[in-house]
Every structure is written in C-alpha cells, then in structure tokens.
C-alpha positions as CSV (number, residue, x, y, z in Angstrom):
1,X,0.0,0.0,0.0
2,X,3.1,2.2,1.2
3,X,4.3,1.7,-2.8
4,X,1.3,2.2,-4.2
5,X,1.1,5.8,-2.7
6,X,4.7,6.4,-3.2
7,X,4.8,5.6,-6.9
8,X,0.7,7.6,-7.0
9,X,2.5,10.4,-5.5
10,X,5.5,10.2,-7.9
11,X,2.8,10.4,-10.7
12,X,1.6,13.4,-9.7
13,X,4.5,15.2,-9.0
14,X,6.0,14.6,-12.7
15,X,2.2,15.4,-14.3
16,X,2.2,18.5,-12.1
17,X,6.5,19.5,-13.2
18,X,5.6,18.8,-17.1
19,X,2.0,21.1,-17.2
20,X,4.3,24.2,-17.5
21,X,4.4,25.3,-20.6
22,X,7.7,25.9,-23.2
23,X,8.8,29.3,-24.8
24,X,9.8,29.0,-28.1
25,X,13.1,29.3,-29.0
26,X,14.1,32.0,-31.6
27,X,15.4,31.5,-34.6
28,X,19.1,33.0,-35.1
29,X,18.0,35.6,-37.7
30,X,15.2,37.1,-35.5
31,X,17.9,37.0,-32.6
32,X,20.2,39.1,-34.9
33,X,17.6,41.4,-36.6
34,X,16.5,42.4,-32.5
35,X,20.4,42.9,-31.7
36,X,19.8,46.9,-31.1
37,X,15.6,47.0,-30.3
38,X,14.8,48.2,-27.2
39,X,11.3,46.3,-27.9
40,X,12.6,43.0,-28.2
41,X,10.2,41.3,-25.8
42,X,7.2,42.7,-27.3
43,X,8.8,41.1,-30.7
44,X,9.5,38.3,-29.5
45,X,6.0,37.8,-27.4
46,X,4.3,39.1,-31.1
47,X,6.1,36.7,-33.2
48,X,6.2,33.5,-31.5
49,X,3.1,33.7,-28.5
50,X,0.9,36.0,-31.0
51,X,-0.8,39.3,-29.4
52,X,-3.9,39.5,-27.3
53,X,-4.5,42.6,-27.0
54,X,-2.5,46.1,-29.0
55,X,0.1,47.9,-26.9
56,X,-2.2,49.8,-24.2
57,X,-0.4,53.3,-23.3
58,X,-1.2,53.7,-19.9
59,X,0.1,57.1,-19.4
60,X,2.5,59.5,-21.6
61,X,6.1,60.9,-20.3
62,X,5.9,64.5,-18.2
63,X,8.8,66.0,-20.7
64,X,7.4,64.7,-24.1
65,X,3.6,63.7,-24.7
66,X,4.2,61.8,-27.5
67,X,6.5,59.4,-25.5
68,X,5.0,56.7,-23.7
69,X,6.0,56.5,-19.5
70,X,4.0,53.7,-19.4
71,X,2.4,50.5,-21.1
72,X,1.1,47.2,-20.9
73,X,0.3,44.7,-23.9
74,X,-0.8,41.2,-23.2
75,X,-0.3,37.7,-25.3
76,X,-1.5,34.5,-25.8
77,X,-0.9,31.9,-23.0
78,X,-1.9,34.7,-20.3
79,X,1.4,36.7,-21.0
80,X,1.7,40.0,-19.7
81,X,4.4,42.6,-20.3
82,X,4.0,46.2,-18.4
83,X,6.7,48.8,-18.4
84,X,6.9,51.8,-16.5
85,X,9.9,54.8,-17.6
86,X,12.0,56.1,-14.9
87,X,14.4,59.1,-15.2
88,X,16.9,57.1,-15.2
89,X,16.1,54.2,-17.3
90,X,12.5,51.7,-17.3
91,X,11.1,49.0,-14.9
92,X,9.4,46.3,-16.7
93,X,7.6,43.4,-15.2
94,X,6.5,40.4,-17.3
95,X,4.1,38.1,-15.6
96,X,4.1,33.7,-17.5
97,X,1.4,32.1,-16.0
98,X,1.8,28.1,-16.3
99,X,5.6,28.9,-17.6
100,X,8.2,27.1,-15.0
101,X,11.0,28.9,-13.8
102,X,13.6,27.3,-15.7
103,X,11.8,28.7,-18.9
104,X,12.0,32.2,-17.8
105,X,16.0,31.6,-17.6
106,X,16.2,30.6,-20.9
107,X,14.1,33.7,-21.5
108,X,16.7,35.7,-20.0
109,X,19.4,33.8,-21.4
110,X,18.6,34.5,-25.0
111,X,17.8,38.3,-24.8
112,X,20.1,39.6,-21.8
113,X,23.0,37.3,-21.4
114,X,26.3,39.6,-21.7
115,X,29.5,39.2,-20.1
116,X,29.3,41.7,-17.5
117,X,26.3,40.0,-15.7
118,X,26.4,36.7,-13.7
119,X,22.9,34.7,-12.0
120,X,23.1,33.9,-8.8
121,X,23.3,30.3,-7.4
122,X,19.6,30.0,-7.1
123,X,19.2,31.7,-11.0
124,X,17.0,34.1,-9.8
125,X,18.9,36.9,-9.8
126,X,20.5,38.1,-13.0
127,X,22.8,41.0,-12.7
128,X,25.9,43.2,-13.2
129,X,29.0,41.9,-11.6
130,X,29.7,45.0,-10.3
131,X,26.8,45.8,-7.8
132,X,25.8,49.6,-8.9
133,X,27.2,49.5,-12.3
134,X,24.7,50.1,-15.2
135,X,22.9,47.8,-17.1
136,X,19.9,45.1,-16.5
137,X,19.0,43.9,-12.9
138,X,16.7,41.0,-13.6
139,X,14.8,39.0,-11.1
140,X,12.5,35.9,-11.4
141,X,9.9,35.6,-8.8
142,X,6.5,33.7,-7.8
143,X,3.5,35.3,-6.8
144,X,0.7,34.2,-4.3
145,X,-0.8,31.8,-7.1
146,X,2.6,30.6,-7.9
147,X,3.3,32.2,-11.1
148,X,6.1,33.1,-11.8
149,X,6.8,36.8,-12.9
150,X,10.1,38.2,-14.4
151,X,10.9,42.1,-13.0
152,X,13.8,44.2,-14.1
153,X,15.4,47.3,-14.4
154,X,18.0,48.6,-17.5
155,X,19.5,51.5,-16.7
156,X,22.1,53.6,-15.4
C-alpha cells in the first residue's frame, strides 16, 4: 500500500513538473535582426506567443507627450508585459502564467545574457557583476498563485 502511494505520488509530481508550458526558442536571424531594439520582448512575445490585445499606453512621459511612460500589452498563453519609464532608465515586469521557472531563464538567457552580468546560485537573480554599475537587474519571482513573474530594471 506504502508503494502504491509512493509511486501515486510520484505520478503526480512529474504530471504536475511537465504542465508548464515551453517558450519557443528563436530562430538565429530574428535574434540578430533584434540585436539593437529596445522592444525586443514585445517582438518576441508578437512573433512567437501571437498578441492578445494592442500595446495599451497607460500614461504618456511629463517631458514629451508623444513618448509613452507607461504600457502594458498582453499575449496569448496569459502573458503580460507592463513597463513603467523612470528618469533614469524603465522597470518592466513580465508576468508567464503556467511557464516554470527554468523557462523564464532561458528567456533571460537569450535576450540579456552579456559578459558583465552573472545569475546567482539559485538563477534568480541576473545581474551586473559589479553591484551599482549600469545595465539590466533582472529578477525571477512567484507570486501568491505561484506564477512566476520576471521584474527588471535597464539602466544607469
């Protein structure tokens, strides 16, 4: 009886770890053509999750009212990216609902892996080597209903 709940329990646990869902991976030209594009996420999300909804311009920037400060556009699969500007650079929080962790580091891995950034031991944490020094401070993190959500900050 002992077995039978061990292997039932066993069952469930690798059902439960293979319901997450996969990013897909990008093709080498669209990683190339989105070198320089401070948008890349939103191509990305566009090309290979497809839109939900158009880019929502939550409010413009104080300086220039034709500049967004803030936006939010979601995607297929429940996919929601939201960026807020900042004078010195933007906060942007992307929220993968049924995506597991390790997907969100590939995530990371394709579109901000340089050589002046390290993850931590836990890969939850991707930034500068240099604490303070510009550049992308990315974090992965779970929320109540265990989704996980991607924050960061690029700047200086």
């Amino acid at each position: 009886m002992r077995r039978l709940f061990l292997f039932i329990a066993f069952a469930f646990a690798v059902t439960a770890s293979c319901q997450c869902k996969k990013l897909p991976v990008p093709d080498k030209a669209f990683l190339k053509s989105t070198e320089n594009s401070n948008q890349v996420e939103i191509d990305y999300f566009t090309k290979y999750i497809g839109s939900a909804s158009k880019l929502k311009v939550i409010r413009n920037s104080y300086g220039d009212t034709t500049k967004p400060c803030e936006m939010e556009q979601r995607f297929k699969n429940g996919i929601v990216y939201h960026e807020t500007c900042s004078d010195s650079g933007s906060d942007v929080k992307i929220t993968f609902p049924s995506y597991c962790k390790e997907e969100i580091v590939k995530f990371v891995d394709w579109f901000f892996l340089n050589e002046f950034s390290i993850w931590n031991k836990s890969k939850t944490t991707y930034s500068p080597i240099e604490d303070g020094d510009a550049g992308c401070y990315l974090e992965i993190k779970q929320d109540k209903s265990k989704h996980y959500f991607l924050e960061y900050y690029c700047g200086c």
